[in-house]
Backbone atoms as SQL, in Angstrom:
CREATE TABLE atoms (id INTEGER PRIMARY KEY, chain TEXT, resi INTEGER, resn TEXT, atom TEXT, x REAL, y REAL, z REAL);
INSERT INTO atoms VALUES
  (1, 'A', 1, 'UNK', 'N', 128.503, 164.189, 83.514),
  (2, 'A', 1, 'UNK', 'CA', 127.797, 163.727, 82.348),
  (3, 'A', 1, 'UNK', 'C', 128.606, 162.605, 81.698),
  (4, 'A', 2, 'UNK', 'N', 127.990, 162.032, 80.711),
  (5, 'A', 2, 'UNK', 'CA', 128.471, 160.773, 80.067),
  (6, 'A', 2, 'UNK', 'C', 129.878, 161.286, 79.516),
  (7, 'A', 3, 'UNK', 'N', 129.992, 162.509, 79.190),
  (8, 'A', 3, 'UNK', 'CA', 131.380, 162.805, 78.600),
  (9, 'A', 3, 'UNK', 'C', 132.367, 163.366, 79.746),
  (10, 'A', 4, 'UNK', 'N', 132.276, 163.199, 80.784),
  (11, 'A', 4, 'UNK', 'CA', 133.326, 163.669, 81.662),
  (12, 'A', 4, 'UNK', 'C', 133.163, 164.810, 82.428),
  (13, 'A', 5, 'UNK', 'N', 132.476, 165.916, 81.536),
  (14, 'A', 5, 'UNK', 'CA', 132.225, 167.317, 81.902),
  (15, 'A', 5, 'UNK', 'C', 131.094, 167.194, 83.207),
  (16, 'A', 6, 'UNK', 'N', 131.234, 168.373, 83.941),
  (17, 'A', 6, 'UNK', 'CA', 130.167, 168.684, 85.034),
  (18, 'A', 6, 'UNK', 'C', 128.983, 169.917, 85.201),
  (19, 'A', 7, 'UNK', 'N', 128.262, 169.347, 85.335),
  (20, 'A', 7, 'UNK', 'CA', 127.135, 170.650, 85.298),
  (21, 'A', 7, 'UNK', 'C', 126.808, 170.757, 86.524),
  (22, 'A', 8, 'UNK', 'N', 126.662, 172.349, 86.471),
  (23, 'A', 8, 'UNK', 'CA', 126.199, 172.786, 88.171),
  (24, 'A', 8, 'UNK', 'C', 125.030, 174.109, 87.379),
  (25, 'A', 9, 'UNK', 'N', 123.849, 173.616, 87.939),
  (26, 'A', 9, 'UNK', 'CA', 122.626, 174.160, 87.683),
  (27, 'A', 9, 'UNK', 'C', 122.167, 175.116, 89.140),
  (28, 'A', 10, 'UNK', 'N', 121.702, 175.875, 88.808),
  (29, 'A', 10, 'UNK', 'CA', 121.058, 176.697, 89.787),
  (30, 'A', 10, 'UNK', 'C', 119.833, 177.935, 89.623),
  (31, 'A', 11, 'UNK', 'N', 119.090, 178.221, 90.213),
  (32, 'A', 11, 'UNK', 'CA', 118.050, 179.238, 90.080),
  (33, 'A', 11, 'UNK', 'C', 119.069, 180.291, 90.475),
  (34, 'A', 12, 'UNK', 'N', 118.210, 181.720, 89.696),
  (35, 'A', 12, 'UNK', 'CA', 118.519, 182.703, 89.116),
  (36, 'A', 12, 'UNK', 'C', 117.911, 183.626, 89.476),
  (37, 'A', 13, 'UNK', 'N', 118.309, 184.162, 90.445),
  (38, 'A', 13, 'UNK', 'CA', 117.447, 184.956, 92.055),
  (39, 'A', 13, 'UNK', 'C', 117.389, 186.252, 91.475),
  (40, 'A', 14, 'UNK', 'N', 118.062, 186.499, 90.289),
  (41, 'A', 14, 'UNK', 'CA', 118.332, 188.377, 89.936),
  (42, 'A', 14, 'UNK', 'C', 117.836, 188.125, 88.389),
  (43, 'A', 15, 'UNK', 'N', 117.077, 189.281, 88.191),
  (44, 'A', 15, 'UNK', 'CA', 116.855, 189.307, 86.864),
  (45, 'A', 15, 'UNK', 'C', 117.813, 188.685, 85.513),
  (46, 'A', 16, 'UNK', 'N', 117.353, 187.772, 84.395),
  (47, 'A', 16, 'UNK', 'CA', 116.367, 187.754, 84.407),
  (48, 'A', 16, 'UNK', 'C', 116.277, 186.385, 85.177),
  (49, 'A', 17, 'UNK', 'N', 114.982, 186.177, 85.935),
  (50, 'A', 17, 'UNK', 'CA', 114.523, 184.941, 87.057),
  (51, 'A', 17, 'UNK', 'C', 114.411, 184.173, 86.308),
  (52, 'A', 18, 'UNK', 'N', 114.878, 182.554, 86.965),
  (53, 'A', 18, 'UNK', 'CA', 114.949, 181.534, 86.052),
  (54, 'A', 18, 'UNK', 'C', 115.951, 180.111, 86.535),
  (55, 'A', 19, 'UNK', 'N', 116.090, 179.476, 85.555),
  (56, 'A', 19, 'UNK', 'CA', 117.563, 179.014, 85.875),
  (57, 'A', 19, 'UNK', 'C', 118.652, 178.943, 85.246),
  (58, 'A', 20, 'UNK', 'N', 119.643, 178.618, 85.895),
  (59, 'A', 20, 'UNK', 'CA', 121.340, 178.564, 84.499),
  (60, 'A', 20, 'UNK', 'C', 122.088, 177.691, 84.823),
  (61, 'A', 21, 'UNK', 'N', 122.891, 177.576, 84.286),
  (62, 'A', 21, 'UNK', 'CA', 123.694, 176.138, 84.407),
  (63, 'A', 21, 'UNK', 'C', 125.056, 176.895, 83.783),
  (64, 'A', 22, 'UNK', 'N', 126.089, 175.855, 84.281),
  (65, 'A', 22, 'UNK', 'CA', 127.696, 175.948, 83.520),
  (66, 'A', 22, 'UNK', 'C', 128.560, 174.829, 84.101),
  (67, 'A', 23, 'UNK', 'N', 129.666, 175.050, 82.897),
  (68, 'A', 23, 'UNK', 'CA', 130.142, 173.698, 82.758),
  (69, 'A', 23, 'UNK', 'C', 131.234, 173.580, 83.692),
  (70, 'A', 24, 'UNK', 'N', 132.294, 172.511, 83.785),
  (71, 'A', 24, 'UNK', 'CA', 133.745, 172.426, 84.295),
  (72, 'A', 24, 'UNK', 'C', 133.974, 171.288, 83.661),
  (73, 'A', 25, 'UNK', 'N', 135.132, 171.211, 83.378),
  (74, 'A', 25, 'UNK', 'CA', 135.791, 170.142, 82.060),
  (75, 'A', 25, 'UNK', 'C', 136.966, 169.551, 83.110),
  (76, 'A', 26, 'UNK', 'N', 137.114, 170.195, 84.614),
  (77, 'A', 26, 'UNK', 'CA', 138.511, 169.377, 84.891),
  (78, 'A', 26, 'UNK', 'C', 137.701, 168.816, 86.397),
  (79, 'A', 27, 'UNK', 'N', 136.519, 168.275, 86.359),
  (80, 'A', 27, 'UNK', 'CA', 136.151, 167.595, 87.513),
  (81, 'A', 27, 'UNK', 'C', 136.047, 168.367, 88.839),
  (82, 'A', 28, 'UNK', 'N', 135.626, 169.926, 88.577),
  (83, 'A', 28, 'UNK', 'CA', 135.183, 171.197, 89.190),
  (84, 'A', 28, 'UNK', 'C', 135.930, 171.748, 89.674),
  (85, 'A', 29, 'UNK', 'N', 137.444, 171.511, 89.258),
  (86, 'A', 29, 'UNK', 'CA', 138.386, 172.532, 89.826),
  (87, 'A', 29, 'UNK', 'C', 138.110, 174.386, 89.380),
  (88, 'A', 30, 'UNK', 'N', 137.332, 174.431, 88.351),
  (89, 'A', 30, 'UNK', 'CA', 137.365, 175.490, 87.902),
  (90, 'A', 30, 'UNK', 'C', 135.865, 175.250, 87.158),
  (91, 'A', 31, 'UNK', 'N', 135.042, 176.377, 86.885),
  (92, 'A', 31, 'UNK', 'CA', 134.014, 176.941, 86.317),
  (93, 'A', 31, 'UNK', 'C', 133.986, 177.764, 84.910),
  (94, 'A', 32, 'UNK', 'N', 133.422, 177.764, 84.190),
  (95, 'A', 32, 'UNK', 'CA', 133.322, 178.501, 82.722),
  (96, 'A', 32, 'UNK', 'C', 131.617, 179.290, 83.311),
  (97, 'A', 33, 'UNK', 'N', 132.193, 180.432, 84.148),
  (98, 'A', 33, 'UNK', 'CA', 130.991, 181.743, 84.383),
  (99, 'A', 33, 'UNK', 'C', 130.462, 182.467, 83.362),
  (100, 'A', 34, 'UNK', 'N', 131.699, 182.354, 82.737),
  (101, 'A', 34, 'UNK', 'CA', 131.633, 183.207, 81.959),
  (102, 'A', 34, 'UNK', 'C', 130.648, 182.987, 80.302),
  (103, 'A', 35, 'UNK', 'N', 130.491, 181.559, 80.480),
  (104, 'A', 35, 'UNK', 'CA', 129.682, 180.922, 79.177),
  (105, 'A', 35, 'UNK', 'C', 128.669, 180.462, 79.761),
  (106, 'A', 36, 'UNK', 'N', 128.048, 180.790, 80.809),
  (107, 'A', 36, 'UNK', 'CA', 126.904, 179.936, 81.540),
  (108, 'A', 36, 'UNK', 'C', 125.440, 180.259, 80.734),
  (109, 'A', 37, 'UNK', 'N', 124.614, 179.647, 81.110),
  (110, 'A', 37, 'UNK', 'CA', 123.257, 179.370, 80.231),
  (111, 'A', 37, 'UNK', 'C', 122.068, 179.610, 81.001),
  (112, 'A', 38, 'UNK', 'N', 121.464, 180.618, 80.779),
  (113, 'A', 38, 'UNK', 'CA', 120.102, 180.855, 80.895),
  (114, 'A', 38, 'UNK', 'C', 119.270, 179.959, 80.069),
  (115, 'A', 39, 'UNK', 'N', 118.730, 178.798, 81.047),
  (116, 'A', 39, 'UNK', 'CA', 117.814, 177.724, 80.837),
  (117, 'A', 39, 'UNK', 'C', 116.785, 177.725, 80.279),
  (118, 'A', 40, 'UNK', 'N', 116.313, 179.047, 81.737),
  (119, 'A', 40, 'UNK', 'CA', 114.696, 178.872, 81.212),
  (120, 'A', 40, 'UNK', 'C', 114.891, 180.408, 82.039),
  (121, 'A', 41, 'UNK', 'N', 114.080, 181.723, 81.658),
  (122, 'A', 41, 'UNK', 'CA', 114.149, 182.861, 82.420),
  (123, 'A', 41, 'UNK', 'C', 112.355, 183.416, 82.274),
  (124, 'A', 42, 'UNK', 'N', 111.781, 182.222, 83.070),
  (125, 'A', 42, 'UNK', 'CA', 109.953, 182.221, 82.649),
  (126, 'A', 42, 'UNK', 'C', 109.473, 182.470, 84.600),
  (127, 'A', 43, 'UNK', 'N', 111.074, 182.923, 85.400),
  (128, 'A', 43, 'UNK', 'CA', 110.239, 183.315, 86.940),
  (129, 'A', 43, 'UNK', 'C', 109.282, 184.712, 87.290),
  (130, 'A', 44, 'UNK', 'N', 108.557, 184.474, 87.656),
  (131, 'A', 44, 'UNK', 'CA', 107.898, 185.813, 87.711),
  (132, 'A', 44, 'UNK', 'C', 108.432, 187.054, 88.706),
  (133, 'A', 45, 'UNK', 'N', 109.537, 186.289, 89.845),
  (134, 'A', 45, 'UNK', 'CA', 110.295, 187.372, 90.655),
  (135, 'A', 45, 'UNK', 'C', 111.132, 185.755, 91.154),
  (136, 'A', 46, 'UNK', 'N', 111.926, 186.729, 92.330),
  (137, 'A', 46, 'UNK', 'CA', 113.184, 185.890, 93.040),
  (138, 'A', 46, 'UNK', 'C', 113.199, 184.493, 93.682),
  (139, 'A', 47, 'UNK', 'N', 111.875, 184.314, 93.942),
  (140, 'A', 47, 'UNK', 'CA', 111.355, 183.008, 94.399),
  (141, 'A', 47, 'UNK', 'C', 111.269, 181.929, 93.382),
  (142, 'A', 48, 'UNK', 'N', 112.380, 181.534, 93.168),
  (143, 'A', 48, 'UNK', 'CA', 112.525, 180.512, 92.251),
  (144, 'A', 48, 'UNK', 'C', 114.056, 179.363, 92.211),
  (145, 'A', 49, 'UNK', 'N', 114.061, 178.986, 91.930),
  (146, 'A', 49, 'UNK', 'CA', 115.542, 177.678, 91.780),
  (147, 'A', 49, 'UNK', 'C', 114.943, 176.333, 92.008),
  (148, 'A', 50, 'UNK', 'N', 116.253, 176.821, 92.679),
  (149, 'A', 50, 'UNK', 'CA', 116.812, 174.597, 93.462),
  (150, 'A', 50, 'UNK', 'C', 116.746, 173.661, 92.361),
  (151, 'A', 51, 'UNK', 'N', 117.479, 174.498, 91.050),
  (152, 'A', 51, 'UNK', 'CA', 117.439, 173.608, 89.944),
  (153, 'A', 51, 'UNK', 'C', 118.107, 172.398, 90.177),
  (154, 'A', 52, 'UNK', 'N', 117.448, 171.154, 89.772),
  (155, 'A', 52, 'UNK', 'CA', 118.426, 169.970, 89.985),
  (156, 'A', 52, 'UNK', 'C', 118.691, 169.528, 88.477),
  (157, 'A', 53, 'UNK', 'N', 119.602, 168.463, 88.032),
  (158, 'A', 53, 'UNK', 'CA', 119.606, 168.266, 87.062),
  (159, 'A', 53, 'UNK', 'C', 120.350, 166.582, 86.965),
  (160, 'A', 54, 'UNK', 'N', 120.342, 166.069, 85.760),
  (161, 'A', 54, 'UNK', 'CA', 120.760, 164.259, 85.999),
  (162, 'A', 54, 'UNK', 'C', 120.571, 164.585, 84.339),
  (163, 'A', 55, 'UNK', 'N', 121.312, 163.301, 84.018),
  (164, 'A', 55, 'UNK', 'CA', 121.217, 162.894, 82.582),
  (165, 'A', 55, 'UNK', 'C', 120.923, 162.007, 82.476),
  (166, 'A', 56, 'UNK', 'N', 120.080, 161.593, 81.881),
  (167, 'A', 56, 'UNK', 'CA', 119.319, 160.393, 81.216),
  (168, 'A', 56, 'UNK', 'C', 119.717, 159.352, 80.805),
  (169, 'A', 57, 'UNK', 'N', 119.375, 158.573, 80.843),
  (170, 'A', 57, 'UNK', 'CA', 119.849, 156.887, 79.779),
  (171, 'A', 57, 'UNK', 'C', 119.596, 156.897, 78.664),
  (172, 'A', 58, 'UNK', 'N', 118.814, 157.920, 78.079),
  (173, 'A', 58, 'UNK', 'CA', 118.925, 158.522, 76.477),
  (174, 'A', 58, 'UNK', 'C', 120.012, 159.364, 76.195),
  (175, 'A', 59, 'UNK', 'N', 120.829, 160.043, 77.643),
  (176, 'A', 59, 'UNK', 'CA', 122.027, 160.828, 77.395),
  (177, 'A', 59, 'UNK', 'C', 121.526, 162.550, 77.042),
  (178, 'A', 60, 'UNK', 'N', 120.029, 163.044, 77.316),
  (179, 'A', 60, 'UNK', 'CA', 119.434, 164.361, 77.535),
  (180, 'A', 60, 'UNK', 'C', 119.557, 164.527, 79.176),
  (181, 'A', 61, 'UNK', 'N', 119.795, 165.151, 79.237),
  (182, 'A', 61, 'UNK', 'CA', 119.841, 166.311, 80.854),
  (183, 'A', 61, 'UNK', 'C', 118.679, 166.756, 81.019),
  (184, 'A', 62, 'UNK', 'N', 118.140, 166.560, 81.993),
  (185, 'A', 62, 'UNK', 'CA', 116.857, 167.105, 82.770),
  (186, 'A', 62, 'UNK', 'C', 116.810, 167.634, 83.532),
  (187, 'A', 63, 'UNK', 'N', 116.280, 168.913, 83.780),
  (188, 'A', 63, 'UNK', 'CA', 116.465, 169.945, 84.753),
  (189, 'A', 63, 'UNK', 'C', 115.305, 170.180, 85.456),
  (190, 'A', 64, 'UNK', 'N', 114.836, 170.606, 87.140),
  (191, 'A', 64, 'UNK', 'CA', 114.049, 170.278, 87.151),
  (192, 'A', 64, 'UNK', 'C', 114.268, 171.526, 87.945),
  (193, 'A', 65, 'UNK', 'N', 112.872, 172.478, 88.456),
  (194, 'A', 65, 'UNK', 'CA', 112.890, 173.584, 88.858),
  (195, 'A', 65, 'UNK', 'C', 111.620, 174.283, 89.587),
  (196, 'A', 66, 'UNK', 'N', 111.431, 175.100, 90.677),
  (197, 'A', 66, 'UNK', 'CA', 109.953, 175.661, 90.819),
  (198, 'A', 66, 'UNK', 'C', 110.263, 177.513, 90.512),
  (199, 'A', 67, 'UNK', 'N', 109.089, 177.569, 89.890),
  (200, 'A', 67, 'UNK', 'CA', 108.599, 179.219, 90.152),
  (201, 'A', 67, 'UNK', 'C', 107.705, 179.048, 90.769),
  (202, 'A', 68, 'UNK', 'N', 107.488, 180.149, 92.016),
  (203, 'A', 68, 'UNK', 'CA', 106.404, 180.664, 92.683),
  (204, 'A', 68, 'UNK', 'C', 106.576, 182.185, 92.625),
  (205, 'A', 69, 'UNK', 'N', 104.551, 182.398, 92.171),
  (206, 'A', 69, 'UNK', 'CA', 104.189, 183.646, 92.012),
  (207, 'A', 69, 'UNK', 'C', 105.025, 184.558, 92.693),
  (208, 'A', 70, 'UNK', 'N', 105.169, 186.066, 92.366),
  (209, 'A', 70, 'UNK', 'CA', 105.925, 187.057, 92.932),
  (210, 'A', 70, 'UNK', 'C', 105.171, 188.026, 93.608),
  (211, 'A', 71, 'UNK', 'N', 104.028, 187.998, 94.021),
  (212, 'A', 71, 'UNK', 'CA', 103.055, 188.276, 94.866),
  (213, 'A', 71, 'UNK', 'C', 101.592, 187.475, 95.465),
  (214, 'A', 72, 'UNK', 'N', 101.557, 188.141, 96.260),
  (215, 'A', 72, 'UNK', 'CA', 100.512, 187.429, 97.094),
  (216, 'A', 72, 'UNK', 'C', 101.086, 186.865, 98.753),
  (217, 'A', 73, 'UNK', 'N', 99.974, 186.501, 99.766),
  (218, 'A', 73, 'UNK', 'CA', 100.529, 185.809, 101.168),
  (219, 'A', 73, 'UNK', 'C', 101.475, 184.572, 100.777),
  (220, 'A', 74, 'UNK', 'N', 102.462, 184.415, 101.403),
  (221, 'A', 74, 'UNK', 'CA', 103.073, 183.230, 101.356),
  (222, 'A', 74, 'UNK', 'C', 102.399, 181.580, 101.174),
  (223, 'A', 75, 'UNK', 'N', 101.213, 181.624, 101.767),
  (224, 'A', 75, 'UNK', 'CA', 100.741, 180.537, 101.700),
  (225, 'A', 75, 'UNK', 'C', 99.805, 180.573, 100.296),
  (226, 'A', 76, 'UNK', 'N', 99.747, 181.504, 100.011),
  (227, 'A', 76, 'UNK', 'CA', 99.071, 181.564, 98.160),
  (228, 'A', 76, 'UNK', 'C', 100.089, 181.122, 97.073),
  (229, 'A', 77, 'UNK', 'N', 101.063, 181.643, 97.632),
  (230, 'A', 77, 'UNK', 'CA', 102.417, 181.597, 96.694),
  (231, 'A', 77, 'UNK', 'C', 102.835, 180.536, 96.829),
  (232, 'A', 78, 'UNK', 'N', 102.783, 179.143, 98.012),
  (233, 'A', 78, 'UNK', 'CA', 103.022, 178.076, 97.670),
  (234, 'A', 78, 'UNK', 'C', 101.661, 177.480, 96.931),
  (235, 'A', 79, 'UNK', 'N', 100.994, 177.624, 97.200),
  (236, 'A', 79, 'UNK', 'CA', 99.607, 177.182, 96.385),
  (237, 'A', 79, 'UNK', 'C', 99.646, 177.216, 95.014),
  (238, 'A', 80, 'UNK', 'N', 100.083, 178.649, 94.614),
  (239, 'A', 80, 'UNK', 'CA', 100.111, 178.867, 93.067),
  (240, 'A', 80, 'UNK', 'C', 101.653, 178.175, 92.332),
  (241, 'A', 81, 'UNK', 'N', 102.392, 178.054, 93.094),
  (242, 'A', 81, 'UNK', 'CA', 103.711, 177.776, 92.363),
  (243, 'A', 81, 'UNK', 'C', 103.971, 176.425, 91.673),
  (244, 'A', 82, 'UNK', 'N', 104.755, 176.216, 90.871),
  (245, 'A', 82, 'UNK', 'CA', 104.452, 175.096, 89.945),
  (246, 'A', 82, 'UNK', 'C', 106.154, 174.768, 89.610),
  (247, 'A', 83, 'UNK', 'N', 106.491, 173.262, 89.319),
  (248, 'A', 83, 'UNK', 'CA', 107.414, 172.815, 88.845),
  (249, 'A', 83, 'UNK', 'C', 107.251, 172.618, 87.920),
  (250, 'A', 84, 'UNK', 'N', 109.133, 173.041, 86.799),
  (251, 'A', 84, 'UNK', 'CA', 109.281, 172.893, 85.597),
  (252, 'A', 84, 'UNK', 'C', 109.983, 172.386, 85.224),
  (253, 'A', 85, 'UNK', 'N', 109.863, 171.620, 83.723),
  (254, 'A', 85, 'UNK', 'CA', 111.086, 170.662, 83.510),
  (255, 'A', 85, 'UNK', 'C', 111.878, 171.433, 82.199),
  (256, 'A', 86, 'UNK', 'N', 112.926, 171.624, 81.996),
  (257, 'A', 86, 'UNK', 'CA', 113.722, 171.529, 80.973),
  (258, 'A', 86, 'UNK', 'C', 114.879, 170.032, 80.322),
  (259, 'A', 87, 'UNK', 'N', 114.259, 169.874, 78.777),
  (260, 'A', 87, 'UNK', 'CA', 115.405, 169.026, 78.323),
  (261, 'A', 87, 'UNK', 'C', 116.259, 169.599, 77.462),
  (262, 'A', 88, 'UNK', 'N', 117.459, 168.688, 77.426),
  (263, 'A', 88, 'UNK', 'CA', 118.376, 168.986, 76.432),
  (264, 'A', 88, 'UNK', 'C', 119.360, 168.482, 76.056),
  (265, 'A', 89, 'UNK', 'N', 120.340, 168.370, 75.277),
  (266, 'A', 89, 'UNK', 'CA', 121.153, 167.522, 75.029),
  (267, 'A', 89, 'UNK', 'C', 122.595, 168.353, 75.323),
  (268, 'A', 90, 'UNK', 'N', 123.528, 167.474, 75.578),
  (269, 'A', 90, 'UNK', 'CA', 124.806, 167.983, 75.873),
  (270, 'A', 90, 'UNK', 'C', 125.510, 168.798, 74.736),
  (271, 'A', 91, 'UNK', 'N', 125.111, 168.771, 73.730),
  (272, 'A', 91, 'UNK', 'CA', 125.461, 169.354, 72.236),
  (273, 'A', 91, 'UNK', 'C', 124.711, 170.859, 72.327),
  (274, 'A', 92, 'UNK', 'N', 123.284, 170.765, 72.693),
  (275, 'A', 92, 'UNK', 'CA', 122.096, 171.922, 72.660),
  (276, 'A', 92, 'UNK', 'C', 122.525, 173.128, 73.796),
  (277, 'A', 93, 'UNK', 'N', 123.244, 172.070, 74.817),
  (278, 'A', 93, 'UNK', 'CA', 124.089, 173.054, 75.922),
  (279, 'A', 93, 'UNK', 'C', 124.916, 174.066, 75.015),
  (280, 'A', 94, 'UNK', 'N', 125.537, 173.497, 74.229),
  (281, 'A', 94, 'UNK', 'CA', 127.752, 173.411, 73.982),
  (282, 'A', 94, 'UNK', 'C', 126.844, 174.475, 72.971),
  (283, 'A', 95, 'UNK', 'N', 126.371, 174.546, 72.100),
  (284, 'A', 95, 'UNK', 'CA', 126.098, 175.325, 70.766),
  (285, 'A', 95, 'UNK', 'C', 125.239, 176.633, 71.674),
  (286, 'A', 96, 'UNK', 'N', 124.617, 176.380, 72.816),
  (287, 'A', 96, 'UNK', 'CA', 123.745, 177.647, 73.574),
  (288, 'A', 96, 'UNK', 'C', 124.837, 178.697, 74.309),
  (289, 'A', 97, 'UNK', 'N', 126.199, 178.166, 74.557),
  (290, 'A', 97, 'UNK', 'CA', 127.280, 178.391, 75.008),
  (291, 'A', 97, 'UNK', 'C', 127.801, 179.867, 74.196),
  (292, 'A', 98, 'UNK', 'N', 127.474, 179.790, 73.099),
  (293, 'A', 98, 'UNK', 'CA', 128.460, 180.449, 72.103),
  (294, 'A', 98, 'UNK', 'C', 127.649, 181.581, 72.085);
């Protein structure tokens, strides 16, 4: 991000389903697990992630993500499943942290 720090985003295969993110302040030698962020927890079961994420030229982080339904044939469940966006600011992170 614009301030140095690194975000590593990912879907959230175990209750609650979704995605999360967390930081590293020394260029990913190390992880803060322990303060990580439930994004968005709107999956209906395990079939969900591959959160990606980028920061903006406004300097908001955009996260980008699919849920697919938690039942039905596989080929329904790609049918029904839908991508989601989350924004936010590097501050909205740091204060969700606490």
């Amino acid at each position: 991000m614009a301030s140095g720090k690194l975000l590593c985003t990912w879907g959230n295969r175990r209750e609650p389903f979704g995605a999360v993110a967390m930081l590293s302040t020394d260029g990913g030698v190390t992880w803060d697990y322990e303060h990580r962020v439930a994004l968005a927890t709107d999956g209906e079961g395990f079939n969900c992630g591959y959160a990606n994420g980028a920061q903006a030229g406004d300097g908001t982080i955009v996260v980008v993500y699919y849920v697919m339904p938690a039942s039905g044939d596989y080929r329904t469940q790609w049918q029904r499943s839908t991508v989601r966006v989350i924004r936010f600011t590097e501050e909205e992170f740091l204060e969700a942290r606490r």
